[in-house]
C-alpha positions in Angstrom: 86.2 60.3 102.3 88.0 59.3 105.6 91.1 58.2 103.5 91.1 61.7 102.1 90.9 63.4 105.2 94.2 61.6 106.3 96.3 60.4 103.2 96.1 63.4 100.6 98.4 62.5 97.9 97.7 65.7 95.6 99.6 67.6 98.7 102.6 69.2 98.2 104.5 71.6 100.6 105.8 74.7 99.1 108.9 76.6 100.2 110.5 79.7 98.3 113.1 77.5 97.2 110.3 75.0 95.4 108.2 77.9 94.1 111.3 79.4 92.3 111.7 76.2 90.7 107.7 76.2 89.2 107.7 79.9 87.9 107.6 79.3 84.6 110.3 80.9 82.7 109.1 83.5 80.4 108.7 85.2 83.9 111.3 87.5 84.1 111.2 88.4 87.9 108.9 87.2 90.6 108.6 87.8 94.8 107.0 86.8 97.4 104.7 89.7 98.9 103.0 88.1 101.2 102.9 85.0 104.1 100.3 83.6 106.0 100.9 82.7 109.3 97.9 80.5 110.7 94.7 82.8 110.2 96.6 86.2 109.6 98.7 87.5 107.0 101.7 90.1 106.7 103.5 91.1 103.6 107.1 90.5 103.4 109.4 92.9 103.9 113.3 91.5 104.2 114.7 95.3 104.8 116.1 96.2 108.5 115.0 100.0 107.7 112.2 100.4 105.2 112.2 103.6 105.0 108.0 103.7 104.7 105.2 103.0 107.1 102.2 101.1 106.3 99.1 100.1 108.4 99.4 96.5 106.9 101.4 94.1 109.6 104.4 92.8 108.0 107.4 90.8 108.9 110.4 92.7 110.8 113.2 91.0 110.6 114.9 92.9 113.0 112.7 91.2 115.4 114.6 87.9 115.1 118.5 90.0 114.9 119.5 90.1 118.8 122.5 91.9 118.5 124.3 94.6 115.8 126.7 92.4 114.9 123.8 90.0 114.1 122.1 93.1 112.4 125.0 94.0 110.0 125.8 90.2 109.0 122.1 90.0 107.8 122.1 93.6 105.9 124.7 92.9 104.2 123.5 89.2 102.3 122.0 88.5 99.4 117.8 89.9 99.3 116.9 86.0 98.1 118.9 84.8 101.5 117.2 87.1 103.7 114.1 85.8 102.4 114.7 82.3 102.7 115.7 83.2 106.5 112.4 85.2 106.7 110.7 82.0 105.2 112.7 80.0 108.1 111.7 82.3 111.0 108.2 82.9 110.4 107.5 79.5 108.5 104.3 80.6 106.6 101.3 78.7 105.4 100.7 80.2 102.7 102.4 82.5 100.0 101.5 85.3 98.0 103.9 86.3 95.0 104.3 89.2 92.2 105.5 87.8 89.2 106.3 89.9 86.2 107.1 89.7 82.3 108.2 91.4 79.7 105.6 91.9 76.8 108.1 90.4 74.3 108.1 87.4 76.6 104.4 86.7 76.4 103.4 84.8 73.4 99.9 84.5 72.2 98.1 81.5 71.8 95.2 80.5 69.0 
């Protein structure tokens, strides 16, 4: 008992990066909708304007963007890089993710 409480070899940190790599692949599309940081949680949002409100706390990247420049340079990359920076500024805990397949993708089992 006191080894497990210090040497936990089943533990594994997980990372965007590393999840992407585990979704199996008869997933067609999956993302992350939601961290936890320490004992709260906030759902991901990687857009500088929205465009919706919500009474749910959720990440704001403009938060971590000092500057317009700074602003513009992160609008304008990739949604799975502004993720990973989200990932990197927030560094979660814990992840929630939506995965989604097609029907034709699902095969039945006996």
């Amino acid at each position: 008992m006191i080894v497990d409480a210090y040497i936990n070899s089943y533990e594994e940190l997980y990372t965007l990066e590393r999840i992407a790599q585990i979704i199996p692949s008869n997933l067609n599309a999956w993302s992350p909708y939601g961290f936890t940081l320490e004992r709260n949680g906030v759902l991901v949002e990687s857009r500088l304007d929205p465009g919706f409100k919500l009474p749910l706390p959720r990440t704001n990247p403009r938060q971590k963007l000092v500057s317009p420049a700074l602003e513009a340079a992160y609008d304008r990359l990739p949604k799975q890089s502004q993720l990973l920076l989200l990932e990197d500024w927030y560094a979660p805990s814990n992840y929630t993710a939506i995965a989604h397949c097609h029907r034709a993708s699902i095969t039945s089992h006996p």
